[in-house]
C-alpha positions in Angstrom: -6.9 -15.6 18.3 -5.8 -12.7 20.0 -9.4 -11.5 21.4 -9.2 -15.1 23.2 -6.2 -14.4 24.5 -7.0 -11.3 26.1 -10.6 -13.1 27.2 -8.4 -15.9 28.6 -6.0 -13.2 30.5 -9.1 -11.8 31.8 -10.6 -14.9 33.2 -7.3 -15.3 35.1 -7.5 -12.2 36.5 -4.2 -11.2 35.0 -5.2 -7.4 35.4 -3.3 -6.8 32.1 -4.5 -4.9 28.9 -0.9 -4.7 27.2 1.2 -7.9 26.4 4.4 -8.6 25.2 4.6 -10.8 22.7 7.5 -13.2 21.4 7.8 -11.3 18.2 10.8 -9.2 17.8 13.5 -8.0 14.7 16.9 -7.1 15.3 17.9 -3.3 14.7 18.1 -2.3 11.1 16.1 -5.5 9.5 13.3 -5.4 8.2 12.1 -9.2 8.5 9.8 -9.9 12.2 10.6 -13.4 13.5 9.0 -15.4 16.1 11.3 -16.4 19.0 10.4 -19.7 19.9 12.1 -22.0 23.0 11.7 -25.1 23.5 10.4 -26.2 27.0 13.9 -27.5 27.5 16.5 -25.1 28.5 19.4 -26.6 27.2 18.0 -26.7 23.5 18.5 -23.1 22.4 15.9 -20.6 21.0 15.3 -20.5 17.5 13.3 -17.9 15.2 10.7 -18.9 12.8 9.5 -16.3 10.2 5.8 -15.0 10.3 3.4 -16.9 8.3 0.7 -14.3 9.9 0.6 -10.7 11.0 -1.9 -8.6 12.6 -0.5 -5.1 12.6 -2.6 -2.4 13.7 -2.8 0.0 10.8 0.3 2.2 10.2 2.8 -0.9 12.3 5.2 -1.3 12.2 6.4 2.2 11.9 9.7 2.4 14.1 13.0 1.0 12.1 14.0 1.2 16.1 11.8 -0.9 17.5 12.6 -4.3 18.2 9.7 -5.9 20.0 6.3 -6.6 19.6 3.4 -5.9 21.7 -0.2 -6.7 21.7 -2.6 -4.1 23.2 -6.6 -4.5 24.3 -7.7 -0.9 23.2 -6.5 -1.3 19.4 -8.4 -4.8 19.4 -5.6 -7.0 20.1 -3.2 -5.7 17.1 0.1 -5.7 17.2 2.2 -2.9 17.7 6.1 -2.0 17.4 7.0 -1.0 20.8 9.9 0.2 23.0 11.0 -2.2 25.3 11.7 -0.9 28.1 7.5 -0.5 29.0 6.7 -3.4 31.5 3.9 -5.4 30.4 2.7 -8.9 31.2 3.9 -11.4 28.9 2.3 -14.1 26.8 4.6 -16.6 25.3 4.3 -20.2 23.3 6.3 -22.9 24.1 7.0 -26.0 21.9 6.7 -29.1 24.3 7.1 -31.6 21.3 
């Protein structure tokens, strides 16, 4: 799933090889979540817990680190990451 996204990205000339994604955890917890908004912006965000993972070995590794990032040189696993890099973002939203 995550190789096709970066292939996707590519195709569309995104000129990206590090993504946020909408995975995040607040400070101190040790649960990840999914932040997921609806298409709507009145109907507020809500956070599913993660039914899969895909952590590059040793992640997450920073009780710090609040977001999540995807990166093309460690094959599309996901990393714990500070957030103030800028990256381009990938996102899913729920148009039910």
């Amino acid at each position: 799933m995550n190789v096709t996204l970066f292939s996707e990205a590519t195709k569309a000339q995104t000129g990206c090889s590090r993504y946020w994604t909408s995975g995040y955890r607040w400070v101190g917890m040790t649960n990840w979540v999914w932040r997921i908004k609806r298409a709507e912006g009145h109907i507020p965000a809500v956070d599913l817990e993660m039914s899969y993972t895909n952590w590059k070995s040793g992640q997450p590794d920073n009780d710090n680190i609040v977001a999540m990032a995807m990166f093309e040189s460690d094959d599309c696993k996901w990393n714990d990451w500070p957030v103030q890099m800028a990256y381009c973002g990938v996102c899913e939203l729920d148009f039910s």
